[in-house]
C-alpha positions as semicolon CSV with decimal commas, in nm:
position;residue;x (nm);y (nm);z (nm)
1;X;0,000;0,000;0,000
2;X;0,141;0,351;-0,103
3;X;0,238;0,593;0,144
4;X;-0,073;0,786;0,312
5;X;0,003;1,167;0,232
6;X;-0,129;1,408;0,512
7;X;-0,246;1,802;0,492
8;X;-0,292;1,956;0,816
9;X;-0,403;1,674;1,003
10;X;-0,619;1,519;0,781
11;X;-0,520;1,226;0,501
12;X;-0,567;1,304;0,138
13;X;-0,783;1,070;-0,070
14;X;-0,634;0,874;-0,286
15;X;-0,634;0,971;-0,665
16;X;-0,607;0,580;-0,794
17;X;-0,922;0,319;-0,814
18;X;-0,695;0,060;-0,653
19;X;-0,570;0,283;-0,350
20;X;-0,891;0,374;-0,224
21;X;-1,024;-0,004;-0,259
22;X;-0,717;-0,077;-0,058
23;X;-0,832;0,198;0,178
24;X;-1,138;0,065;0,222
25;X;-1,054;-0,255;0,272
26;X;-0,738;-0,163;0,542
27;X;-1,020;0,045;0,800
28;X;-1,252;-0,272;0,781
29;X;-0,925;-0,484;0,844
30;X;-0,818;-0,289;1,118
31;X;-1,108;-0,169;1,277
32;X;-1,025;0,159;1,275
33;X;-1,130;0,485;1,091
34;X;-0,940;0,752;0,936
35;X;-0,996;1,098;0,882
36;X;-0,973;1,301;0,527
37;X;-1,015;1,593;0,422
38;X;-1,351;1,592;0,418
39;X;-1,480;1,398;0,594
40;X;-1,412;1,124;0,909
41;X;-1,450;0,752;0,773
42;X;-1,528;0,529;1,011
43;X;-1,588;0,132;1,007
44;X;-1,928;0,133;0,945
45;X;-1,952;0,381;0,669
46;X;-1,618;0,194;0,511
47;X;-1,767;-0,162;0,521
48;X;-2,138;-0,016;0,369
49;X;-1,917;0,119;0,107
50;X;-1,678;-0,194;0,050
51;X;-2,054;-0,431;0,062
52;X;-2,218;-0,243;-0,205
53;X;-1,889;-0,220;-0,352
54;X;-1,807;-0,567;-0,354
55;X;-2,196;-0,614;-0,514
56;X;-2,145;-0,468;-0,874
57;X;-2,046;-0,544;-1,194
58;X;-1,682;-0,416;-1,314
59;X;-1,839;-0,131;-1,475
60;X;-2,043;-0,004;-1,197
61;X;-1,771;-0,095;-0,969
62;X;-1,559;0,164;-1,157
63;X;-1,833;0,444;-1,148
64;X;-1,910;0,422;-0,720
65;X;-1,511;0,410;-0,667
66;X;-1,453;0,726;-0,895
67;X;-1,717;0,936;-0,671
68;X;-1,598;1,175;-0,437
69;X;-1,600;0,968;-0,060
70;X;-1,893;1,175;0,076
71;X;-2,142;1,065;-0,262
72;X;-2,003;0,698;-0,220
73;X;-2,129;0,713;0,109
74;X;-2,426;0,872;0,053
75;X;-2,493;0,572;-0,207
76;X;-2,378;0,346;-0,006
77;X;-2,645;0,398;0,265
78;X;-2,946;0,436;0,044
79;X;-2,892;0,124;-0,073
80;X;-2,938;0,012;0,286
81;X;-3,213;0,259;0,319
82;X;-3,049;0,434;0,564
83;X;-3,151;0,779;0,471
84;X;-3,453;0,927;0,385
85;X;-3,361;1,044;0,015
């Protein structure tokens, strides 16, 4: 995994598909969260992510990963109805 970059505290998202799968994948691992820039991401928002992630076909896999984090979450829990858009 490549080096996490940091600005002022906070971790800057990763640019590549395959980082931020790796991401992802290392918060659920760990049981930890992580904050970026925008935004805290925390265990359960990583593993709704990684679950619908994990759920698609290649080419919709592509199109959730390339979202900012805040819409990926945002998908990720309307598809668990977890909001009331």
């Amino acid at each position: 995994m490549a080096k996490l970059s940091t600005l002022s505290g906070a971790l800057r998202w990763p640019d590549s598909v395959e980082e931020r799968v790796a991401q992802l994948r290392a918060i659920v691992a760990q049981k930890q969260y992580r904050n970026y820039q925008d935004m805290v991401l925390d265990l359960f928002t990583a593993s709704a992510i990684l679950v619908v992630y994990d759920s698609l076909n290649d080419k919709n896999k592509l199109n959730l990963i390339s979202r900012p984090l805040r819409e990926m979450a945002d998908i990720a829990f309307r598809v668990y109805g977890l909001t009331s858009n």
